[in-house]
TIVO-2410 file (N, C-alpha, C; in nm, 3 decimals):
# residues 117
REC num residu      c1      c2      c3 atome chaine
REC   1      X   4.063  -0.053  -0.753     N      A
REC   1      X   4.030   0.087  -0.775    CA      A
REC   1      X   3.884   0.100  -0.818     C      A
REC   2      X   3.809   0.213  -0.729     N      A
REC   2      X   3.697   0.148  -0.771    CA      A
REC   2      X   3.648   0.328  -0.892     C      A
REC   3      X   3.564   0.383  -0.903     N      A
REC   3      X   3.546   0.485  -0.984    CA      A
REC   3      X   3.615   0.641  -0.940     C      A
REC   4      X   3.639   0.688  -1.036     N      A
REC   4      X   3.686   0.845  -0.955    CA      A
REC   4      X   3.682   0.935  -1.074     C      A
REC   5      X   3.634   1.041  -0.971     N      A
REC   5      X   3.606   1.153  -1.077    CA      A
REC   5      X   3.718   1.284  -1.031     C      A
REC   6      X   3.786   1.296  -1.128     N      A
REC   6      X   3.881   1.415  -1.139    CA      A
REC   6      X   3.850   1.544  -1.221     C      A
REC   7      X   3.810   1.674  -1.113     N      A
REC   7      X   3.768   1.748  -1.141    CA      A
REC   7      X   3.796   1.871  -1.072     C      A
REC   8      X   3.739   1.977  -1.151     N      A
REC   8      X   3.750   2.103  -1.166    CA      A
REC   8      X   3.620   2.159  -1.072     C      A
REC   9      X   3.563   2.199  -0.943     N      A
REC   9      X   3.437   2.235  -0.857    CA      A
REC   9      X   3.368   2.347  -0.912     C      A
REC  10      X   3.451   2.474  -0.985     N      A
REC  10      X   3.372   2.557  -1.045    CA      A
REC  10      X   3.399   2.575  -1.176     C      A
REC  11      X   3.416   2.474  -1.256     N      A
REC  11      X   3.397   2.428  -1.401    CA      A
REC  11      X   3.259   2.347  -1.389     C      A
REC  12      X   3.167   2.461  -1.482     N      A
REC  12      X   3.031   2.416  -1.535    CA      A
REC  12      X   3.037   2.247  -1.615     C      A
REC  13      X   3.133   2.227  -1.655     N      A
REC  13      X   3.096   2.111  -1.732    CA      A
REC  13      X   3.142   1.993  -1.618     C      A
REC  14      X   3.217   2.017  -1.552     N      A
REC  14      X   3.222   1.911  -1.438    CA      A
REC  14      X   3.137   1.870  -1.354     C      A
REC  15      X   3.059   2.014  -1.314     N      A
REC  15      X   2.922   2.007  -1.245    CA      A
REC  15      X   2.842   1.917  -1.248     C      A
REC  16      X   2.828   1.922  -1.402     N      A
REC  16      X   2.690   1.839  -1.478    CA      A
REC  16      X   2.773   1.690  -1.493     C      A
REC  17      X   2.911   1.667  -1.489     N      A
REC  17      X   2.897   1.525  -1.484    CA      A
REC  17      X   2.908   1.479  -1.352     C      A
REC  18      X   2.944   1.577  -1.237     N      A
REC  18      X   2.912   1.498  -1.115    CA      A
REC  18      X   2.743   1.501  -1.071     C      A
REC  19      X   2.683   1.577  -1.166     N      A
REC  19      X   2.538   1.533  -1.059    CA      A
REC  19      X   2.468   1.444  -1.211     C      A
REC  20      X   2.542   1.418  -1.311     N      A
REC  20      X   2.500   1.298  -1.391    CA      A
REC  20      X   2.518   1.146  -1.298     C      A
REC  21      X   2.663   1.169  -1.288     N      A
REC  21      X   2.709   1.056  -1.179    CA      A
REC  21      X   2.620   1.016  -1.080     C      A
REC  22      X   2.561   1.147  -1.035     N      A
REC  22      X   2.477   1.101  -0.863    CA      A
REC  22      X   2.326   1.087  -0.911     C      A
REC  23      X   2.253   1.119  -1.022     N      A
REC  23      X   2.146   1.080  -1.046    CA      A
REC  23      X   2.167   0.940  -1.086     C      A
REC  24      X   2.235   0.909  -1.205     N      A
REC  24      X   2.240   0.763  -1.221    CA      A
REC  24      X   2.313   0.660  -1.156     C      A
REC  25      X   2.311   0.707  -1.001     N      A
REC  25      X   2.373   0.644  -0.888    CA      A
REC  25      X   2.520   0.548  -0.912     C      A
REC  26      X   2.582   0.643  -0.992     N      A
REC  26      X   2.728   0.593  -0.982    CA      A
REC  26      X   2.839   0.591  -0.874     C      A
REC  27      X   2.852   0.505  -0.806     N      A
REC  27      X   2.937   0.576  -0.670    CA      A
REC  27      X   3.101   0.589  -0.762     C      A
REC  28      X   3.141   0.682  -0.676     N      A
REC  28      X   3.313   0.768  -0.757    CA      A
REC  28      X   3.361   0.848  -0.591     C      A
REC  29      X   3.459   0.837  -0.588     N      A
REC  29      X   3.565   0.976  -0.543    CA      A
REC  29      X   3.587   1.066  -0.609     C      A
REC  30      X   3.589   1.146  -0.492     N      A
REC  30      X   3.643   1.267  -0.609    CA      A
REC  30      X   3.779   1.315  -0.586     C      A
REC  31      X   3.832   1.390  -0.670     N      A
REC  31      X   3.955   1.438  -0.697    CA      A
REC  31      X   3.985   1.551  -0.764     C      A
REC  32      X   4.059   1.689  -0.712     N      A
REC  32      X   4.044   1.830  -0.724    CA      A
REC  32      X   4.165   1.819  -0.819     C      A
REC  33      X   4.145   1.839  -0.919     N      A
REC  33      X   4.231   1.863  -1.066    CA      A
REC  33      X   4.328   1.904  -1.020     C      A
REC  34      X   4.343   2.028  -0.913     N      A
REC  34      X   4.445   2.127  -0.920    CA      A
REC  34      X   4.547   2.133  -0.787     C      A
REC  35      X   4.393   2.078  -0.700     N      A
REC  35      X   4.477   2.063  -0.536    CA      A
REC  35      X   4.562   1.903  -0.558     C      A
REC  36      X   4.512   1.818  -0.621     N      A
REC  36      X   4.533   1.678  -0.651    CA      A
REC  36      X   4.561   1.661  -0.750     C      A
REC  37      X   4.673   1.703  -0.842     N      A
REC  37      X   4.706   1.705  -0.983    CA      A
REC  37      X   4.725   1.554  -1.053     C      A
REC  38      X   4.705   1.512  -1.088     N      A
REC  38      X   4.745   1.374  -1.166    CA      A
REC  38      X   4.905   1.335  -1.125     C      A
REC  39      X   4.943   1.258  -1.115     N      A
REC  39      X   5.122   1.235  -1.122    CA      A
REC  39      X   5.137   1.213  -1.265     C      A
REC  40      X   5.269   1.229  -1.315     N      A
REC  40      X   5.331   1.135  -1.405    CA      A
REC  40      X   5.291   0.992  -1.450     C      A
REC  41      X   5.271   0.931  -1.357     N      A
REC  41      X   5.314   0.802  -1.335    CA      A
REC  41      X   5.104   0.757  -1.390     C      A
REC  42      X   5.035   0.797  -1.339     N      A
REC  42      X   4.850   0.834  -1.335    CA      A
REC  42      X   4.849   0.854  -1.468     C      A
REC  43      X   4.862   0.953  -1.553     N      A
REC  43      X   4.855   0.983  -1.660    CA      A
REC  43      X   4.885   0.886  -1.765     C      A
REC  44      X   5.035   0.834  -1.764     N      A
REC  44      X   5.046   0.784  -1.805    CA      A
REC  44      X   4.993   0.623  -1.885     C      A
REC  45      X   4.982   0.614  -1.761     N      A
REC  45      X   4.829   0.471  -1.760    CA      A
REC  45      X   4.689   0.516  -1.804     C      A
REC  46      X   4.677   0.617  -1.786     N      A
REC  46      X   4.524   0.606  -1.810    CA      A
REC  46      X   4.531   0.704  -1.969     C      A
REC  47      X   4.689   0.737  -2.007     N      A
REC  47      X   4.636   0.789  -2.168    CA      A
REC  47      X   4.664   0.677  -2.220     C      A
REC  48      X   4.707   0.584  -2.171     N      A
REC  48      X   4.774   0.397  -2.272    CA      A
REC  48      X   4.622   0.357  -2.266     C      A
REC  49      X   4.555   0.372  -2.154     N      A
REC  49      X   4.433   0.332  -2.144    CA      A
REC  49      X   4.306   0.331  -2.222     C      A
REC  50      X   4.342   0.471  -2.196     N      A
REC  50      X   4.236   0.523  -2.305    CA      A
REC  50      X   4.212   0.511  -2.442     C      A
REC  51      X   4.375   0.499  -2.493     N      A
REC  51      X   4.331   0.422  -2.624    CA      A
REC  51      X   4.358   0.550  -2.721     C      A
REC  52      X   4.343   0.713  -2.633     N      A
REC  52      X   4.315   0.859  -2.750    CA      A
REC  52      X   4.485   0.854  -2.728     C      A
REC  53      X   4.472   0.986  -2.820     N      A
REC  53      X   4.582   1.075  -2.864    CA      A
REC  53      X   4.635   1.140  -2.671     C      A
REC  54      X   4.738   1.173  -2.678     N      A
REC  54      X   4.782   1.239  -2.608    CA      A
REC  54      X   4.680   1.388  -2.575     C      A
REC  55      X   4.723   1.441  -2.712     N      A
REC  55      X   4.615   1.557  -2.698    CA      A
REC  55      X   4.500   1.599  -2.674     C      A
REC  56      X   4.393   1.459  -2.619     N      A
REC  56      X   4.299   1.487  -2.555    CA      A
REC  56      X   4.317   1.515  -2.438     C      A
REC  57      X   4.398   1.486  -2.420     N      A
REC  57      X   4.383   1.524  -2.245    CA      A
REC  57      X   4.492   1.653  -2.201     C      A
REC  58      X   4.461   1.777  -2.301     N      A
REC  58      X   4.524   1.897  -2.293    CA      A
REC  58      X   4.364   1.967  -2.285     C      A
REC  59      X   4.349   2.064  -2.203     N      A
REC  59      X   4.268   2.186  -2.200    CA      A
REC  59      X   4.304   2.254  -2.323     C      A
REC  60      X   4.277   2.230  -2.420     N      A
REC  60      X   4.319   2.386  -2.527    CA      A
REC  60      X   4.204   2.452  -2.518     C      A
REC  61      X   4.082   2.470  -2.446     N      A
REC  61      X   4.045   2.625  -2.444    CA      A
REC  61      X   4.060   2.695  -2.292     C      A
REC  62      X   4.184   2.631  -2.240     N      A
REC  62      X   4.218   2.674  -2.088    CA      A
REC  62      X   4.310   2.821  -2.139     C      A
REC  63      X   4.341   2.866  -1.992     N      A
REC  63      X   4.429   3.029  -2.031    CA      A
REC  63      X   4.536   2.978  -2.050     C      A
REC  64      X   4.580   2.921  -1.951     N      A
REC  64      X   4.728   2.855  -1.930    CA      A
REC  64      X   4.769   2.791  -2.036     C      A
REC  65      X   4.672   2.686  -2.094     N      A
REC  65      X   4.716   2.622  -2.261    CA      A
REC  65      X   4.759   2.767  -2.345     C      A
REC  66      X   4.685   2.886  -2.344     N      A
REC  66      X   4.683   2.990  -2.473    CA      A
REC  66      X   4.810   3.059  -2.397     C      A
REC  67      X   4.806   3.080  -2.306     N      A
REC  67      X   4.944   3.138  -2.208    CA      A
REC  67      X   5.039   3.060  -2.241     C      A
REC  68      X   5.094   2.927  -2.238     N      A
REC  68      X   5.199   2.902  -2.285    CA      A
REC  68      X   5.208   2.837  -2.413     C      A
REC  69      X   5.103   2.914  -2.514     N      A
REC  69      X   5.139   2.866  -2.649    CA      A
REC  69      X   5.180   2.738  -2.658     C      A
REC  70      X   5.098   2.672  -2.633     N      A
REC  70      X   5.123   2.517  -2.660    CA      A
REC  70      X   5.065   2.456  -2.770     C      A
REC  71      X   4.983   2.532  -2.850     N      A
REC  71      X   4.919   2.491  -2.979    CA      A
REC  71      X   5.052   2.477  -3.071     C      A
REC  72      X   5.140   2.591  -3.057     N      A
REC  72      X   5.262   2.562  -3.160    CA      A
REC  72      X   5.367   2.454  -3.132     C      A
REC  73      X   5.351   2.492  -2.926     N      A
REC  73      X   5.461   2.372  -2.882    CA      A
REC  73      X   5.478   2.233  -2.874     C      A
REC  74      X   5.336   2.209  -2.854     N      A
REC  74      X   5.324   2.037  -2.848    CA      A
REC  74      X   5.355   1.973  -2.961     C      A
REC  75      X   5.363   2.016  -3.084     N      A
REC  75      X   5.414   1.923  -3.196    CA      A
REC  75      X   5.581   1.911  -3.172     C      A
REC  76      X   5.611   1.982  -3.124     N      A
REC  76      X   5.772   1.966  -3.099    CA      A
REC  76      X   5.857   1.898  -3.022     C      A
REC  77      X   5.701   1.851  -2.903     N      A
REC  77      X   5.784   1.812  -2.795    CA      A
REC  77      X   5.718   1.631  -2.791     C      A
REC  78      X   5.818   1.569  -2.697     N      A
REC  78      X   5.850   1.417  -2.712    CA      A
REC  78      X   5.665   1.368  -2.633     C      A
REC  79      X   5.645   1.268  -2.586     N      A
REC  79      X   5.557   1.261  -2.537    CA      A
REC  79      X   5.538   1.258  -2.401     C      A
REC  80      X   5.645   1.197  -2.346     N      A
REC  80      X   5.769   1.257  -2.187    CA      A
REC  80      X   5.700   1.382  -2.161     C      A
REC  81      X   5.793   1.455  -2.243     N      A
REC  81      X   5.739   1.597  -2.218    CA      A
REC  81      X   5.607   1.624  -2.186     C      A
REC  82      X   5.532   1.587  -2.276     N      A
REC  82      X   5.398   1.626  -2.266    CA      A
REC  82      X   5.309   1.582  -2.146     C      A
REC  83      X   5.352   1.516  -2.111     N      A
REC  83      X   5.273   1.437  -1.950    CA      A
REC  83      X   5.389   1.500  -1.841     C      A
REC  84      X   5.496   1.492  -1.872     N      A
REC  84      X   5.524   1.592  -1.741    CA      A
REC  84      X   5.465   1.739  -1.711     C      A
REC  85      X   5.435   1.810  -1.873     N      A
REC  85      X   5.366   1.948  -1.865    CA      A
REC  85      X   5.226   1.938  -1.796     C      A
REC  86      X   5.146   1.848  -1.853     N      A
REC  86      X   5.025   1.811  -1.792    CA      A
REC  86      X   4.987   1.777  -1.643     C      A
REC  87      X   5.137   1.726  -1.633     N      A
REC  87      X   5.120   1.685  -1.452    CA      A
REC  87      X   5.191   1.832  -1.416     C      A
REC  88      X   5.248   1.885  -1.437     N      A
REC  88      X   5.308   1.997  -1.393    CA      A
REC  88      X   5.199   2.110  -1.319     C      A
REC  89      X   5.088   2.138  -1.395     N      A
REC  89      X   4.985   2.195  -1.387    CA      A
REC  89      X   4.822   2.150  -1.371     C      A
REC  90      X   4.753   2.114  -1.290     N      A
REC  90      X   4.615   2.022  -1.322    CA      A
REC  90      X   4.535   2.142  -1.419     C      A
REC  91      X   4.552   2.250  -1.401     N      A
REC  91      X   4.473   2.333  -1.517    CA      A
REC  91      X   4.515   2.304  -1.660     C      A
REC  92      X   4.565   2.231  -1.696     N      A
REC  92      X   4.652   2.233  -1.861    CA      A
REC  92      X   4.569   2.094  -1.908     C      A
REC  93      X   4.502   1.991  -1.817     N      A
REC  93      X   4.437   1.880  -1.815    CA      A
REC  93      X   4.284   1.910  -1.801     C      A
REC  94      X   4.242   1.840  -1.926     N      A
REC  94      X   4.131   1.869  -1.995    CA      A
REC  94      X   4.036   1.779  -1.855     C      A
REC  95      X   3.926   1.789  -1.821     N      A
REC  95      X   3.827   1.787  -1.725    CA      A
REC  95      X   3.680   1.775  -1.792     C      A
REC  96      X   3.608   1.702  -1.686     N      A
REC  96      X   3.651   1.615  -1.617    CA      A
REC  96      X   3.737   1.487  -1.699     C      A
REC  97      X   3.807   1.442  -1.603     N      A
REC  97      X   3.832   1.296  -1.607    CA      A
REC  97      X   3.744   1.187  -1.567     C      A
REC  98      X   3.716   1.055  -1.587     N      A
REC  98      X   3.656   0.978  -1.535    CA      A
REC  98      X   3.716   0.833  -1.530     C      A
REC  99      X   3.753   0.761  -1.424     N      A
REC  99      X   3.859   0.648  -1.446    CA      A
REC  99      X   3.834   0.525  -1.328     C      A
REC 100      X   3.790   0.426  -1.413     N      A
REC 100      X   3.830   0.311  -1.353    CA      A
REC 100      X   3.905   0.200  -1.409     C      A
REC 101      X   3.850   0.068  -1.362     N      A
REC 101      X   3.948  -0.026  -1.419    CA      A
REC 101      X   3.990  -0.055  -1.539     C      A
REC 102      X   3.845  -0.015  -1.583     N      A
REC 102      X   3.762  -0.060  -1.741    CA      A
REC 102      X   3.785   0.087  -1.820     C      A
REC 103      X   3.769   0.208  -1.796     N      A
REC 103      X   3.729   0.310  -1.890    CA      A
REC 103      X   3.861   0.419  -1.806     C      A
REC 104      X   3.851   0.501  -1.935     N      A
REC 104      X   3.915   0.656  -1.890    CA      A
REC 104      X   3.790   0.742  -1.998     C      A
REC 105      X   3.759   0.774  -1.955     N      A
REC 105      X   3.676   0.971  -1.992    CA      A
REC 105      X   3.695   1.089  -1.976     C      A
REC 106      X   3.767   1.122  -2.131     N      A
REC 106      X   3.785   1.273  -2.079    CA      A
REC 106      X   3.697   1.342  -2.193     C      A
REC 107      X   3.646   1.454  -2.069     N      A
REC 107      X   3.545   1.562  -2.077    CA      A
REC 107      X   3.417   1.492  -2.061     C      A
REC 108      X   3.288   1.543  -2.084     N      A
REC 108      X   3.206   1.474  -2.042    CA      A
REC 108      X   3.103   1.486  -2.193     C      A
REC 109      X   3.032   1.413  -2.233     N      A
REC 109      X   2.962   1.381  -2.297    CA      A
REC 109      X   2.869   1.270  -2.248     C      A
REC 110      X   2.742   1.350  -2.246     N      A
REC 110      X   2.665   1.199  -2.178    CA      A
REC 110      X   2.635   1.074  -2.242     C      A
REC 111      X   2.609   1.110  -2.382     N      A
REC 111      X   2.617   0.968  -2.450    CA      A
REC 111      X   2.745   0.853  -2.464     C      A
REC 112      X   2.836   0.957  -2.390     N      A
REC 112      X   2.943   0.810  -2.424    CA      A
REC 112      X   2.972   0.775  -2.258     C      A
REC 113      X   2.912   0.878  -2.178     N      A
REC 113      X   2.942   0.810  -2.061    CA      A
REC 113      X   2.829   0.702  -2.001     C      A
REC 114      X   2.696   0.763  -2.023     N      A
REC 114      X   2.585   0.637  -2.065    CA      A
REC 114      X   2.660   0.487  -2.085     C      A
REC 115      X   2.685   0.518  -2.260     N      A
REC 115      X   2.770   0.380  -2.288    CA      A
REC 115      X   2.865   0.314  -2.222     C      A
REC 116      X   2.957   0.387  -2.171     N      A
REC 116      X   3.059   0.326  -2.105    CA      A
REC 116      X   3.089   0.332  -1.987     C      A
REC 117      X   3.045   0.388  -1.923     N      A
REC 117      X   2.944   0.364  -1.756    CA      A
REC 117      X   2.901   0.249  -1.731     C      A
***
């Protein structure tokens, strides 16, 4: 697997990490958050991966997060749950993603993608 970028085309912050990517000549695929949602099975690996909380990789300033009140719900629910909701919807999944063998990145910050790039 070689790099891939999972993203949102008219989300401003995705923008800037795909033309971070192409200035510092990173080659990646890309992958449409919403037309190409993550599976179950994707997620799962790459939140073991990552090493974070589950809850990074929720949009909470998305509509759909504030639409289905998930600030109150996610403490309630198993962690199952929570990656099937996430795959259920690619808008509920925080963006960009960034994933290869070695790293998962979510959202973009250039100093840690610098580093771990």
């Amino acid at each position: 697997m070689g790099n891939l970028l999972i993203w949102y085309p008219k989300c401003s912050t995705c923008q800037k990490a795909k033309k971070w990517l192409e200035e510092n000549q990173v080659t990646f695929e890309e992958q449409h958050i919403v037309e190409e949602t993550p599976s179950k099975e994707e997620l799962k690996k790459w939140i073991n991966q990552s090493g974070l909380d589950i809850k990074k990789f929720f949009n909470t300033s998305g509509l759909k997060y504030k639409e289905l009140n998930l600030k109150e719900k996610l403490s309630n629910m198993t962690e199952e749950e929570k990656i099937e909701l996430l795959a259920s919807n690619g808008m509920l999944i925080k963006r960009p993603l960034f994933v290869n063998e070695k790293v998962v990145l979510v959202g973009f910050k250039e100093k840690e993608w610098r580093e771990k790039i």
